[in-house]
Each structure stands twice: as C-alpha cells, then as structure tokens.
N, CA, C and O atoms as a Tripos MOL2 file, in Angstrom:
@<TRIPOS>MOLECULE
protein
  308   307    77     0     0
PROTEIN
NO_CHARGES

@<TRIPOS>ATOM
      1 N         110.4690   99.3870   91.0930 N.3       1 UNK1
      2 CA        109.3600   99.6020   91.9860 C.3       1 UNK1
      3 C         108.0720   99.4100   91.1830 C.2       1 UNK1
      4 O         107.9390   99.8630   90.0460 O.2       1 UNK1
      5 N         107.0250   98.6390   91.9010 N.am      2 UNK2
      6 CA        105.5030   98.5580   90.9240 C.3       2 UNK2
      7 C         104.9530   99.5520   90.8120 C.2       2 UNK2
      8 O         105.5010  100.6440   90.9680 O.2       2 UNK2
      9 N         103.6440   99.3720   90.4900 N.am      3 UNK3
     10 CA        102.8010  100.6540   90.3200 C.3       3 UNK3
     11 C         102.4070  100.9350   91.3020 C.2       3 UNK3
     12 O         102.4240  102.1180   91.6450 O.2       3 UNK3
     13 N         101.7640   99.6750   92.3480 N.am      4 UNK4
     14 CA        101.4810   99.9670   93.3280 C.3       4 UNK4
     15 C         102.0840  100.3770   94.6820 C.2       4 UNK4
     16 O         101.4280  100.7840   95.6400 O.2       4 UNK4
     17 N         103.6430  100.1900   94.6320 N.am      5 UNK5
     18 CA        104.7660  101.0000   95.6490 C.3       5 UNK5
     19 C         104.4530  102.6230   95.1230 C.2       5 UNK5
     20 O         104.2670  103.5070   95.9600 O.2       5 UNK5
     21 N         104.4240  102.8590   93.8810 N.am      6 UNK6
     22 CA        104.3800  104.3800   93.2530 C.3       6 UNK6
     23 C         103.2590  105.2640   93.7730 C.2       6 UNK6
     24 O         103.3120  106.4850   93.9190 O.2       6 UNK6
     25 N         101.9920  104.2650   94.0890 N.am      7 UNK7
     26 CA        100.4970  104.9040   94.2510 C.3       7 UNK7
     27 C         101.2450  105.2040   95.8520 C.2       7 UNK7
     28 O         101.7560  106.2390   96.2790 O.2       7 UNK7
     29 N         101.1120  104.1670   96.3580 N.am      8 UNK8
     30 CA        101.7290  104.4860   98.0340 C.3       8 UNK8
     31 C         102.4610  105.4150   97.9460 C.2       8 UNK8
     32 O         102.3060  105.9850   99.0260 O.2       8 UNK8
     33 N         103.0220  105.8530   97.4990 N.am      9 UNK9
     34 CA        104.2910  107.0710   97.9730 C.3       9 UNK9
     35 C         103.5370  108.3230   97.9180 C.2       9 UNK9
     36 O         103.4400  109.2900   98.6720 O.2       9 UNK9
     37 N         102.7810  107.8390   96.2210 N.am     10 UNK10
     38 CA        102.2080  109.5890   96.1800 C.3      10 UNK10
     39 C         100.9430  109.5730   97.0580 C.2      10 UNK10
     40 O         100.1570  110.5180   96.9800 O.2      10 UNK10
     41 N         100.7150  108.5590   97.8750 N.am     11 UNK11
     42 CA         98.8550  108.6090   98.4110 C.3      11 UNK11
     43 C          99.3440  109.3730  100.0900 C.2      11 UNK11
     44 O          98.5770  110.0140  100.8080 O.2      11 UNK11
     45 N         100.9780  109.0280  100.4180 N.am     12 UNK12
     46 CA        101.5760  109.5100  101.1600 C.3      12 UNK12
     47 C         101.8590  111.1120  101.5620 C.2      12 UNK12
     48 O         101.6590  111.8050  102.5590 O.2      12 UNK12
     49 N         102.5720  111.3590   99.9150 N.am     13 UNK13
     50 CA        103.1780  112.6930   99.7700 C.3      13 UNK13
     51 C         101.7900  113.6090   99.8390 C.2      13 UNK13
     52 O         101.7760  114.6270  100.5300 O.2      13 UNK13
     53 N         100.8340  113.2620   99.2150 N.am     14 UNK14
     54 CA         99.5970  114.2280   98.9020 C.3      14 UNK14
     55 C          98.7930  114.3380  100.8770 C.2      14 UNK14
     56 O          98.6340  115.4960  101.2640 O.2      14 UNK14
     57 N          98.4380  113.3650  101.7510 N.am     15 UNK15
     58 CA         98.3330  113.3320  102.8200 C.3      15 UNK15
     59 C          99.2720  114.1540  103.9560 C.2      15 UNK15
     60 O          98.8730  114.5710  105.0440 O.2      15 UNK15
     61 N         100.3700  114.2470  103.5060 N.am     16 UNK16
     62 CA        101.3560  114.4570  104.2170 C.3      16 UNK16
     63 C         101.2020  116.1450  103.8280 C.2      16 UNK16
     64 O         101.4680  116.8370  104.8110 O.2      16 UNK16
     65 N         100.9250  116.7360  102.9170 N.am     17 UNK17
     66 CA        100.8330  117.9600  102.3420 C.3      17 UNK17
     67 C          99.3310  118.5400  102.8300 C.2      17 UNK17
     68 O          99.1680  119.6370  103.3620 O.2      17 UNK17
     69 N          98.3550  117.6430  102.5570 N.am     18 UNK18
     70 CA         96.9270  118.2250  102.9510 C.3      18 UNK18
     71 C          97.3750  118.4610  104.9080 C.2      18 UNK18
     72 O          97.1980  119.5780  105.3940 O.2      18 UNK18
     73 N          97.8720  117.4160  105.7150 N.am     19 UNK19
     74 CA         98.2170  118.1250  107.0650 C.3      19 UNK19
     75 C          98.9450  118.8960  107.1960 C.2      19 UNK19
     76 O          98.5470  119.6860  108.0530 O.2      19 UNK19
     77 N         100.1100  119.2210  106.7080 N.am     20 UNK20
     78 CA        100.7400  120.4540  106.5370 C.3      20 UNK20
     79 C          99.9360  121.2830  106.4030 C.2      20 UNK20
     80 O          99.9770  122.2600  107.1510 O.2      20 UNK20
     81 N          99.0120  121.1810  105.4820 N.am     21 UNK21
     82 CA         98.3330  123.1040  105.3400 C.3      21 UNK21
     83 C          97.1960  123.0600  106.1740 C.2      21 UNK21
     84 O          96.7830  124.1370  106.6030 O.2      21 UNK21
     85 N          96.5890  121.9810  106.4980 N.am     22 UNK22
     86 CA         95.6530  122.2690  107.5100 C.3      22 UNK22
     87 C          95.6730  122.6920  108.4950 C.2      22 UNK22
     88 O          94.8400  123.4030  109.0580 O.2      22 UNK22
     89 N          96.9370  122.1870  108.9380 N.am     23 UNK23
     90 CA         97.6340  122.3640  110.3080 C.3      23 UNK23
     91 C          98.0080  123.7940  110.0310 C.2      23 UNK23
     92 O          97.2740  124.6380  110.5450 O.2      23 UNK23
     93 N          99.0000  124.2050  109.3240 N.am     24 UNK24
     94 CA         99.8860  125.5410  109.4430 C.3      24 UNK24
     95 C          99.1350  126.1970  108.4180 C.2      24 UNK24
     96 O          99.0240  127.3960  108.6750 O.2      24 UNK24
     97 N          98.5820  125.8580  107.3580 N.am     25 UNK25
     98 CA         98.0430  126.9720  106.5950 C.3      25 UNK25
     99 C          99.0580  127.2380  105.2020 C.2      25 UNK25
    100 O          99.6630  126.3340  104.6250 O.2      25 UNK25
    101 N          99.0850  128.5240  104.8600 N.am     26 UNK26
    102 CA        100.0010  128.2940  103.7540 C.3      26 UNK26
    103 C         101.1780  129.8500  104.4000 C.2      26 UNK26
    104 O         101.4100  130.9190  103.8350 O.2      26 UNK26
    105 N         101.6070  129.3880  105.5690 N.am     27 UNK27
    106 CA        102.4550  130.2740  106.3640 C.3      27 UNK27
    107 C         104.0120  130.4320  105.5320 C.2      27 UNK27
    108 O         104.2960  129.8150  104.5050 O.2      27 UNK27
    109 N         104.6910  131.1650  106.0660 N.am     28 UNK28
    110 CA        106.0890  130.8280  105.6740 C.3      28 UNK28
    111 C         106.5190  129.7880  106.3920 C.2      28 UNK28
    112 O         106.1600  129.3350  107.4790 O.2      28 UNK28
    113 N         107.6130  129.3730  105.3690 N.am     29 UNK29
    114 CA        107.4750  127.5690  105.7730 C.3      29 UNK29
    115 C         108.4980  127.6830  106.7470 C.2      29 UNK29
    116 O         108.3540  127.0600  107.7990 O.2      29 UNK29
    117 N         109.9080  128.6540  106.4950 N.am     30 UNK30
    118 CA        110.9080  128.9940  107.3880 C.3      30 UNK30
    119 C         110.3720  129.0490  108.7750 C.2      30 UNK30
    120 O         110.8540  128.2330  109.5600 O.2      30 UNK30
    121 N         109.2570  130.0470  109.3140 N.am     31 UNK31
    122 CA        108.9170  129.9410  110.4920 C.3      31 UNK31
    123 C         108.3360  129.1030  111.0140 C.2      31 UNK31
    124 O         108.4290  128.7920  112.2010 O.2      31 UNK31
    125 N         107.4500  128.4750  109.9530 N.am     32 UNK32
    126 CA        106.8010  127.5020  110.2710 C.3      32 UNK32
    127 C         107.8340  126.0100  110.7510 C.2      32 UNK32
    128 O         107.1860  125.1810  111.3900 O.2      32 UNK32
    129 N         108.5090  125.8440  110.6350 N.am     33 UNK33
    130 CA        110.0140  124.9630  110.6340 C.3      33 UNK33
    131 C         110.1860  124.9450  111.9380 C.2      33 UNK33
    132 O         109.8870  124.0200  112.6930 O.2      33 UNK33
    133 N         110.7010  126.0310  112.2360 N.am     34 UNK34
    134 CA        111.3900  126.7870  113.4630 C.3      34 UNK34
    135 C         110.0580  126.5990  114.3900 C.2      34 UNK34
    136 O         110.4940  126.1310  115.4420 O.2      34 UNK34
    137 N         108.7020  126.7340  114.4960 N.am     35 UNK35
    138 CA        107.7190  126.0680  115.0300 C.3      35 UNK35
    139 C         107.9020  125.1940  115.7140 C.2      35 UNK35
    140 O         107.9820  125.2190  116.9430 O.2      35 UNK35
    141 N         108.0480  123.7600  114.5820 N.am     36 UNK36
    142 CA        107.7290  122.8230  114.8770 C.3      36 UNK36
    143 C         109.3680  122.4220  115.6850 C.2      36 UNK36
    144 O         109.3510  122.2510  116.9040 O.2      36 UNK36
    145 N         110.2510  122.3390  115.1860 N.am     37 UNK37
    146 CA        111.8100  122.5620  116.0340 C.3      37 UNK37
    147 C         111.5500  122.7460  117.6430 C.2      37 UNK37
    148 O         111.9970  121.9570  118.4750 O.2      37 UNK37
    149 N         110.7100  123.9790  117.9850 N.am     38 UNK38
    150 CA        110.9820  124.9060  119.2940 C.3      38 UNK38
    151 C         110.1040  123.8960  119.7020 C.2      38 UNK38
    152 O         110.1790  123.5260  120.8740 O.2      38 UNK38
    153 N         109.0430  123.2300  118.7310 N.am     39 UNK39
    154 CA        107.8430  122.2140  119.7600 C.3      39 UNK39
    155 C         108.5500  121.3450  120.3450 C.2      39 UNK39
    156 O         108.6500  121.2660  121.5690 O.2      39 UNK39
    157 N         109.3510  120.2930  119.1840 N.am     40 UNK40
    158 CA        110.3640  119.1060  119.2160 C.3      40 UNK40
    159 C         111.1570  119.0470  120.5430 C.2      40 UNK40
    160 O         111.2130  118.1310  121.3630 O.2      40 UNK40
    161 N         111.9130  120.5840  120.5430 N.am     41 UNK41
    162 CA        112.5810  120.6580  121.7700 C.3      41 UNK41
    163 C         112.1650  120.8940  123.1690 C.2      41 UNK41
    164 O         112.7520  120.3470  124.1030 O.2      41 UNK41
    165 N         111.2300  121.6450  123.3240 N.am     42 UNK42
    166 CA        110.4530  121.4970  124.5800 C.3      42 UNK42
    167 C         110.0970  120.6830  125.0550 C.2      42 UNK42
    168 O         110.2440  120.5900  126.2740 O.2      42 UNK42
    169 N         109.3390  119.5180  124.1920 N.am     43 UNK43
    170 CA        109.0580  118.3500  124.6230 C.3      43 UNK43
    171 C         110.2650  117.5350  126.0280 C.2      43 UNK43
    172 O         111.4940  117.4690  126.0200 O.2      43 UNK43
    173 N         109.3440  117.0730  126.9960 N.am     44 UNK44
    174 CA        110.2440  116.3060  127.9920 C.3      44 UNK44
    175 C         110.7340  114.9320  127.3900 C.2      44 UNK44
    176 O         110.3390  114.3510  126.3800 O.2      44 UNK44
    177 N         111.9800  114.4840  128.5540 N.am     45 UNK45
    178 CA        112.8060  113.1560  127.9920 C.3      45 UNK45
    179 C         111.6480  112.3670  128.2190 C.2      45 UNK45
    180 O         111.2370  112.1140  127.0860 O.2      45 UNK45
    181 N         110.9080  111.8480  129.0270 N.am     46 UNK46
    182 CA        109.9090  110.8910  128.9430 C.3      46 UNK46
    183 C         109.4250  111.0280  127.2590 C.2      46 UNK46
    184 O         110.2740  110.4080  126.6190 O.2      46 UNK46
    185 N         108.7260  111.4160  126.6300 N.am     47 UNK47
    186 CA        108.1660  111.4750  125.5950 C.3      47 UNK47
    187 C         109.2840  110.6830  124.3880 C.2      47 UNK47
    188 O         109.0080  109.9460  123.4420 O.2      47 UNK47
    189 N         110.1990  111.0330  124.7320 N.am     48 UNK48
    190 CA        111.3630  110.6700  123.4600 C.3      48 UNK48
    191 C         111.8390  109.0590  124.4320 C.2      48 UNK48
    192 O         112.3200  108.1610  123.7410 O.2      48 UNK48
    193 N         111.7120  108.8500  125.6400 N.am     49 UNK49
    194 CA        111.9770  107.8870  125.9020 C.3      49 UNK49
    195 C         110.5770  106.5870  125.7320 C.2      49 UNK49
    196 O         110.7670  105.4060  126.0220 O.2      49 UNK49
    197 N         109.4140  107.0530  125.2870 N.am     50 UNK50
    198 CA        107.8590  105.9600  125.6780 C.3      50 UNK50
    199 C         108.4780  105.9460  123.8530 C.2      50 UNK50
    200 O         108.7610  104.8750  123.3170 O.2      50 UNK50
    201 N         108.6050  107.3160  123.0950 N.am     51 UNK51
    202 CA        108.6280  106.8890  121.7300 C.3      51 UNK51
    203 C         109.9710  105.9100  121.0340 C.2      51 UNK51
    204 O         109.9180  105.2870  119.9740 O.2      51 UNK51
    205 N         111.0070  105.9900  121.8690 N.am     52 UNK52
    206 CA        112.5380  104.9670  121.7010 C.3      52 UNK52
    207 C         112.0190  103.5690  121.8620 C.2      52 UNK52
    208 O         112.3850  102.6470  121.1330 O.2      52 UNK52
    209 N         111.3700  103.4720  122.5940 N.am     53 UNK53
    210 CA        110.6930  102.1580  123.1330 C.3      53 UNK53
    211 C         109.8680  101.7640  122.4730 C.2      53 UNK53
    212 O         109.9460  100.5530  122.2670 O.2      53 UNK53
    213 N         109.0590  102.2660  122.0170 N.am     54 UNK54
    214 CA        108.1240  101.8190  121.1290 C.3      54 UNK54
    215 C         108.5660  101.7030  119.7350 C.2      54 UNK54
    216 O         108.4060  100.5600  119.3060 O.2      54 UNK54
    217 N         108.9580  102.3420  119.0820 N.am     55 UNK55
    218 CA        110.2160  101.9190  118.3660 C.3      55 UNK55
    219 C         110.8920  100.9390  118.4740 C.2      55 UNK55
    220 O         110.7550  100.1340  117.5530 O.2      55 UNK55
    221 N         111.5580  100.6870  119.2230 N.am     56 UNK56
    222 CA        112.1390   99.4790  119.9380 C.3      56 UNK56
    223 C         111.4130   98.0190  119.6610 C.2      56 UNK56
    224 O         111.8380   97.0720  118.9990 O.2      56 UNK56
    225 N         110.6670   98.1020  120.1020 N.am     57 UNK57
    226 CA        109.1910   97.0110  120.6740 C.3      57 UNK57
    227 C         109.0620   96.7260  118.6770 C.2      57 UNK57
    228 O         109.2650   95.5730  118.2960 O.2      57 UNK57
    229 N         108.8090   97.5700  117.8400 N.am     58 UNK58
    230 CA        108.0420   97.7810  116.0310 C.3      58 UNK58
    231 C         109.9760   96.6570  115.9320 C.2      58 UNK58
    232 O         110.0820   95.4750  115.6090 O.2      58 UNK58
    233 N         110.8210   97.3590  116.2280 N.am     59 UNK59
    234 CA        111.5660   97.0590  115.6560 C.3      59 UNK59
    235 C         111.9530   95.7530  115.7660 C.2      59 UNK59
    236 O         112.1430   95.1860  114.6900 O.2      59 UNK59
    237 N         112.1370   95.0690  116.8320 N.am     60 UNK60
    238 CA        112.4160   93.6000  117.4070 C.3      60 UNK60
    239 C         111.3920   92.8360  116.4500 C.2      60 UNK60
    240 O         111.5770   91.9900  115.5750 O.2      60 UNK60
    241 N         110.2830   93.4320  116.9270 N.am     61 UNK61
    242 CA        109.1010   92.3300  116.3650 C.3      61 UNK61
    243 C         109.4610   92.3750  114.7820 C.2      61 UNK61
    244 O         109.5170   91.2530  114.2770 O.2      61 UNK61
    245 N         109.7090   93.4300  113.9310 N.am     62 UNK62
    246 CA        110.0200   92.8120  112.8070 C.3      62 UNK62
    247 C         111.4820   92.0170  112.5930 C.2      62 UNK62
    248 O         111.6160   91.2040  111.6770 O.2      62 UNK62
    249 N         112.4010   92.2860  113.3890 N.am     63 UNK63
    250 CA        113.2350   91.2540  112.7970 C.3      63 UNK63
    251 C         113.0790   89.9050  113.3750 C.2      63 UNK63
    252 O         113.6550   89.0010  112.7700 O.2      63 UNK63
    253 N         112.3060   89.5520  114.5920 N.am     64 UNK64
    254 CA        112.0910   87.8880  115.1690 C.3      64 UNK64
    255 C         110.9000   87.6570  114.4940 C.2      64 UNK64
    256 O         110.6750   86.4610  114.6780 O.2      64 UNK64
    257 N         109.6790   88.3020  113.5660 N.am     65 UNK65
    258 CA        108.6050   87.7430  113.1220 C.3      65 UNK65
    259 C         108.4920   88.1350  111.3670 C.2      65 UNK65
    260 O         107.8480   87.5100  110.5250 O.2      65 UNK65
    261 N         109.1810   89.1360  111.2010 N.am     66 UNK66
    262 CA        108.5390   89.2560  109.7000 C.3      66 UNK66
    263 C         110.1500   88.7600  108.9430 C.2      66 UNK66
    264 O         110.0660   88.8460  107.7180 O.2      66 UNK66
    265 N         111.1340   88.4200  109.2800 N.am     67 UNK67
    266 CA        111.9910   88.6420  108.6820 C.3      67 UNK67
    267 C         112.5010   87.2000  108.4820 C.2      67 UNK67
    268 O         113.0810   86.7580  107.4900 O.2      67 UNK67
    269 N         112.2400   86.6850  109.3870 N.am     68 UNK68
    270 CA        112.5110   84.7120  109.1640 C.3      68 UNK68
    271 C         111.4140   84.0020  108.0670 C.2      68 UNK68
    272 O         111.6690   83.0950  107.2750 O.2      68 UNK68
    273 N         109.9340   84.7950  108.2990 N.am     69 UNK69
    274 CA        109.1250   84.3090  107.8660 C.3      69 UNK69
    275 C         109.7810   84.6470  106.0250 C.2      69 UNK69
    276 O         109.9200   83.6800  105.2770 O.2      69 UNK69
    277 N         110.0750   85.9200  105.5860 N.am     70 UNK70
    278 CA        110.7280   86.2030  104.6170 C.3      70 UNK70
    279 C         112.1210   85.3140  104.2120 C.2      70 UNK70
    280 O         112.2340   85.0770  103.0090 O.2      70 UNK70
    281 N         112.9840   84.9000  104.9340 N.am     71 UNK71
    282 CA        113.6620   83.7560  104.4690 C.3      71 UNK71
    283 C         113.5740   82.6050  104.3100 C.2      71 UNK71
    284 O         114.3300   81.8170  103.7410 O.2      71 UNK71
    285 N         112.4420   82.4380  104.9180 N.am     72 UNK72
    286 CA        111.7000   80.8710  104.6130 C.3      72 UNK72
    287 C         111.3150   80.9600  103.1490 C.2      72 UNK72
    288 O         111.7480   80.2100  102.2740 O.2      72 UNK72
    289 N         110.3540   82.0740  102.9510 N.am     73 UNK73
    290 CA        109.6750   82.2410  101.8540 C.3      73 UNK73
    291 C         111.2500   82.0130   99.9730 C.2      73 UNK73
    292 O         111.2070   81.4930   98.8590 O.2      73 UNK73
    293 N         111.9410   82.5360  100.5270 N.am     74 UNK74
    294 CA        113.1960   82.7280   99.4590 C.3      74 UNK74
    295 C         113.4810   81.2000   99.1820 C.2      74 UNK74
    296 O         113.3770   80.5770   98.1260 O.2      74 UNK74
    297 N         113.9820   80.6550  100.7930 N.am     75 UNK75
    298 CA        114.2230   79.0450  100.3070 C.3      75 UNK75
    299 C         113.4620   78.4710   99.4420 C.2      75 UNK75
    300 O         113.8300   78.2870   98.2820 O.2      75 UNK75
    301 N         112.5720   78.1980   99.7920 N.am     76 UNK76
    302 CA        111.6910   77.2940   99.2110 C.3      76 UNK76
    303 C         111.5380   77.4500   98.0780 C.2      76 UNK76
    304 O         111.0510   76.4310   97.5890 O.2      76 UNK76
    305 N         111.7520   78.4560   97.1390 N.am     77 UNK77
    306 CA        111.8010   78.6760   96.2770 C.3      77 UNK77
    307 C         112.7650   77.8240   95.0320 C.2      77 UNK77
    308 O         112.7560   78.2200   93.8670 O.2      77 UNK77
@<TRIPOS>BOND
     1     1     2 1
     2     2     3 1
     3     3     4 2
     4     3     5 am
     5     5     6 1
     6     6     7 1
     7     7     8 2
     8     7     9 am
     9     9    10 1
    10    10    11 1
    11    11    12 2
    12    11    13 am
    13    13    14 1
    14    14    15 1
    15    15    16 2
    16    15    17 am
    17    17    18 1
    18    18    19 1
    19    19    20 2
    20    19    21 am
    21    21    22 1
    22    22    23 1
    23    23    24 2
    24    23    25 am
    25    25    26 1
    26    26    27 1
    27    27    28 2
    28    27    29 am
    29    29    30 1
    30    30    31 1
    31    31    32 2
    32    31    33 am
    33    33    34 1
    34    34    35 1
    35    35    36 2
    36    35    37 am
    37    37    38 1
    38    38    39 1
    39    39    40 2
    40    39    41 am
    41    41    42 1
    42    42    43 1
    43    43    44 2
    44    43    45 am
    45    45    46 1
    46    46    47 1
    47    47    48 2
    48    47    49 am
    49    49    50 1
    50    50    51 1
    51    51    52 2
    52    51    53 am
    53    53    54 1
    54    54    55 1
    55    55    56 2
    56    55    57 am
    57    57    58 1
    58    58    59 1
    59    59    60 2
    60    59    61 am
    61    61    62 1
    62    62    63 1
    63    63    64 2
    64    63    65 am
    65    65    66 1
    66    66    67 1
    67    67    68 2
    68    67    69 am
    69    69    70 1
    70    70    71 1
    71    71    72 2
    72    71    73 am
    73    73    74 1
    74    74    75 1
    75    75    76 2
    76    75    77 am
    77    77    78 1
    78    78    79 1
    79    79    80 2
    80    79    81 am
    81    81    82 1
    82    82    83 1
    83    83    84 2
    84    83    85 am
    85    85    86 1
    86    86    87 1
    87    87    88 2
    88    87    89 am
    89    89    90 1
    90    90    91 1
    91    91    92 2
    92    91    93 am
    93    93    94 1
    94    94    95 1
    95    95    96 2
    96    95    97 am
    97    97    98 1
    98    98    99 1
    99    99   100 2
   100    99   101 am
   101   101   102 1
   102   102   103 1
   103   103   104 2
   104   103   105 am
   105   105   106 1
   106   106   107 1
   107   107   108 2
   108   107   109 am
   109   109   110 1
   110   110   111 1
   111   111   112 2
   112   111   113 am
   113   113   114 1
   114   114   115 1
   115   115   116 2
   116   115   117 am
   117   117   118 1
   118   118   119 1
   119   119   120 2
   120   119   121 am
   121   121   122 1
   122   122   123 1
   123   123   124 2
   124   123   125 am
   125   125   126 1
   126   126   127 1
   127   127   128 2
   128   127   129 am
   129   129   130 1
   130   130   131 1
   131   131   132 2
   132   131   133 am
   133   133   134 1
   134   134   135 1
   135   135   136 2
   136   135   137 am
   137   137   138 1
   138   138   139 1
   139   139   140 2
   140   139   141 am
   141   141   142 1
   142   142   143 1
   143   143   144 2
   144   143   145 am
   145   145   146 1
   146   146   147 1
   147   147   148 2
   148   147   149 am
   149   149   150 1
   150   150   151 1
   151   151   152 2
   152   151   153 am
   153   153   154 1
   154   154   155 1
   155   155   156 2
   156   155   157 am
   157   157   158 1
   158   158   159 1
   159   159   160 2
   160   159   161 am
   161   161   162 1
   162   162   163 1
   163   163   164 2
   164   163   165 am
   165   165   166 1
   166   166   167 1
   167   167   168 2
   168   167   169 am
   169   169   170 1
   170   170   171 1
   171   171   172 2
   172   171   173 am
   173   173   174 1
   174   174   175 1
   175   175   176 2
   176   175   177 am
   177   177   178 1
   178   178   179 1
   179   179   180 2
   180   179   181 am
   181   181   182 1
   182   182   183 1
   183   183   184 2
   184   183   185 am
   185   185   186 1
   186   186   187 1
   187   187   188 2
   188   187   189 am
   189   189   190 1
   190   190   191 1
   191   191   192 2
   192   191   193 am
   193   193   194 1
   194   194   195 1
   195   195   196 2
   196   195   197 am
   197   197   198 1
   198   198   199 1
   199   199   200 2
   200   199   201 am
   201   201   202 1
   202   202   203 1
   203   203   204 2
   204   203   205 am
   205   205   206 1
   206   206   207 1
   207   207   208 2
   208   207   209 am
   209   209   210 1
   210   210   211 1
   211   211   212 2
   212   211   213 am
   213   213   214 1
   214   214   215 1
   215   215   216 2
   216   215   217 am
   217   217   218 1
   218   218   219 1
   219   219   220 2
   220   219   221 am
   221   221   222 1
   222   222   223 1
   223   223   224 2
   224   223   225 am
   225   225   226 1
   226   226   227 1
   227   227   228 2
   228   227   229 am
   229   229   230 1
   230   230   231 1
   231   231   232 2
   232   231   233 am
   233   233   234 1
   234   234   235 1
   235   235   236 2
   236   235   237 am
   237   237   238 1
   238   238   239 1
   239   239   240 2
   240   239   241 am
   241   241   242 1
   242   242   243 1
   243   243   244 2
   244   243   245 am
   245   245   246 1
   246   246   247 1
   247   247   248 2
   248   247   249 am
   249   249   250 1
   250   250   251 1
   251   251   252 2
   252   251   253 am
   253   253   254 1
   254   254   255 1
   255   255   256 2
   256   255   257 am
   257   257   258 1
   258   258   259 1
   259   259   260 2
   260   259   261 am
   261   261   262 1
   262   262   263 1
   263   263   264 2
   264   263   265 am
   265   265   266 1
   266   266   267 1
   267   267   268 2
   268   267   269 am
   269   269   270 1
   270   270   271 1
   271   271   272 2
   272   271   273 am
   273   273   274 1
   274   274   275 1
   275   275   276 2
   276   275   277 am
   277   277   278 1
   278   278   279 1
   279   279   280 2
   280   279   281 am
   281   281   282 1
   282   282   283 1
   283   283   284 2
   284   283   285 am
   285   285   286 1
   286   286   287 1
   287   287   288 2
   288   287   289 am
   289   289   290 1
   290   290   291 1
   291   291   292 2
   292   291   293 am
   293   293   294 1
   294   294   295 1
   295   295   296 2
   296   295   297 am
   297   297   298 1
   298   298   299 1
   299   299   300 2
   300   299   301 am
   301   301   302 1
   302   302   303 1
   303   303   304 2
   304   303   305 am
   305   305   306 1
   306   306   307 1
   307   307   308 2
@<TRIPOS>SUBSTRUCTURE
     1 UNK1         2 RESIDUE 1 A UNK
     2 UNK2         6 RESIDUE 1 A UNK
     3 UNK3        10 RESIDUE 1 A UNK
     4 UNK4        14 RESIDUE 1 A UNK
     5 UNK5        18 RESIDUE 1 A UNK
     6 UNK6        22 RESIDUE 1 A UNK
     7 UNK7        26 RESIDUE 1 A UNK
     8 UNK8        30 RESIDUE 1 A UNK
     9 UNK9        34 RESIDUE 1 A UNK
    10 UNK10       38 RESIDUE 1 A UNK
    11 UNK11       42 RESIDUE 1 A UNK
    12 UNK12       46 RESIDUE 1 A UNK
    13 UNK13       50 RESIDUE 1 A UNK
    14 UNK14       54 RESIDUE 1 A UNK
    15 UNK15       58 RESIDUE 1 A UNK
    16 UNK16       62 RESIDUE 1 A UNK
    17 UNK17       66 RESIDUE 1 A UNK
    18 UNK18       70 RESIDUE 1 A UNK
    19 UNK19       74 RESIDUE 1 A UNK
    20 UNK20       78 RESIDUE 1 A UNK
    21 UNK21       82 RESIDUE 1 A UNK
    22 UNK22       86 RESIDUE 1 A UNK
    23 UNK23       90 RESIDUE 1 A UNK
    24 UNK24       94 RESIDUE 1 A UNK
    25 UNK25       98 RESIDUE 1 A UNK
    26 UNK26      102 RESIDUE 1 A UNK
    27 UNK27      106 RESIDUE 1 A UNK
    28 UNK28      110 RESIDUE 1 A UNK
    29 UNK29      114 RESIDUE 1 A UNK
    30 UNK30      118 RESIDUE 1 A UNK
    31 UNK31      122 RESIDUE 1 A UNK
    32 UNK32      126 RESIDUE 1 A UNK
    33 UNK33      130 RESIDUE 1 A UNK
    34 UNK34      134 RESIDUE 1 A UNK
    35 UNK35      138 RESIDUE 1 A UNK
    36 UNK36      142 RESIDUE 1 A UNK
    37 UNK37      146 RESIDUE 1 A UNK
    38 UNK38      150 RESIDUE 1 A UNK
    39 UNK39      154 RESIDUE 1 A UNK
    40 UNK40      158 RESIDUE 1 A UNK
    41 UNK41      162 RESIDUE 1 A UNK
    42 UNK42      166 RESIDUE 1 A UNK
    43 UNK43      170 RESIDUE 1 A UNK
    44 UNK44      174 RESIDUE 1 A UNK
    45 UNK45      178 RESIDUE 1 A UNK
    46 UNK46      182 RESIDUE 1 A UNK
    47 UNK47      186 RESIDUE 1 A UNK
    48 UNK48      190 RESIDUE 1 A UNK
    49 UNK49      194 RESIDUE 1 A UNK
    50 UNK50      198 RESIDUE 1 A UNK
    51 UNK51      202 RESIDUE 1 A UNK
    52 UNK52      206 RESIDUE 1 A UNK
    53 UNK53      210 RESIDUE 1 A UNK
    54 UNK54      214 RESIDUE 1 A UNK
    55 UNK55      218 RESIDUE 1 A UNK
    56 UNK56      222 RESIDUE 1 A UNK
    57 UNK57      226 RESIDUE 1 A UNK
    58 UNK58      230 RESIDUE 1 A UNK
    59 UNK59      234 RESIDUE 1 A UNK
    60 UNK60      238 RESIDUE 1 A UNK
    61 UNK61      242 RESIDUE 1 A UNK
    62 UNK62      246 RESIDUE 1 A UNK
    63 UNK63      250 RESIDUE 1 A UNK
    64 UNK64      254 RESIDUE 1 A UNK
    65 UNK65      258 RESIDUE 1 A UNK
    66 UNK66      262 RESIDUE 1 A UNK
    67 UNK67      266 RESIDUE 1 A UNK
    68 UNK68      270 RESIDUE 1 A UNK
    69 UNK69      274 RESIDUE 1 A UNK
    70 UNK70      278 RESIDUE 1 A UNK
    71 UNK71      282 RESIDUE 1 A UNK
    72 UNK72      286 RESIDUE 1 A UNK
    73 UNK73      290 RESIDUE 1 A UNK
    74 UNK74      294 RESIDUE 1 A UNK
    75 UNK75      298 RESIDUE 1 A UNK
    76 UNK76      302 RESIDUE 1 A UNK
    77 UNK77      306 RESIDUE 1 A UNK
C-alpha cells in the first residue's frame, strides 16, 4: 500500500472518530451501540429499500464503467 492509501485511511479513521464524539460525546460506547442498533431497527423497509438501490445503481456503474476501462488500461501495457 503507498503512502498515500495510508494518509486516506488515517484521514478516514480520525473523521470517523471526531463524528463519533460529536455526535455521542464520550458516552459509554456499549450503550451508545445499542443506540444506534435500536435506531437501525426502527427505521422502515422503504429506507433500506431507496438505500439497496442505490447501492445497486454505485454498484453496476462500477463494474460496466470503471472496470473495463481498468482492463483496457492492463492490456496495453
């Protein structure tokens, strides 16, 4: 992995930590868990069905557009 996959991960992990505590604070994390769980599940099937789809939609498009363009790139080589 480069240096610059390494910066991404940690520019990730450190972001991903500053919303955690902004959001929850510096709570117990156990309840805090169980929080976000009881949110997850309440949520209606529409929501998990617009987000499957959209998903869906990210996913197609990379394998008919980014992924040929990437085997072209290998040939030619």
């Amino acid at each position: 992995m480069d240096s610059r996959g390494l910066f991404d991960i940690a520019l990730v992990v450190v972001a991903g930590l500053l919303a955690y505590t902004e959001t929850f604070g510096f709570a117990n994390p156990r309840t805090t868990l169980q929080e976000i769980i009881a949110a997850i599940a309440g949520l209606d099937i529409r929501v998990f069905l617009v987000l499957g789809g959209i998903f869906g939609i990210c996913f197609v498009a990379y394998l008919t557009m980014y992924l040929p363009q990437k085997d072209a790139r290998t040939i030619q080589r």
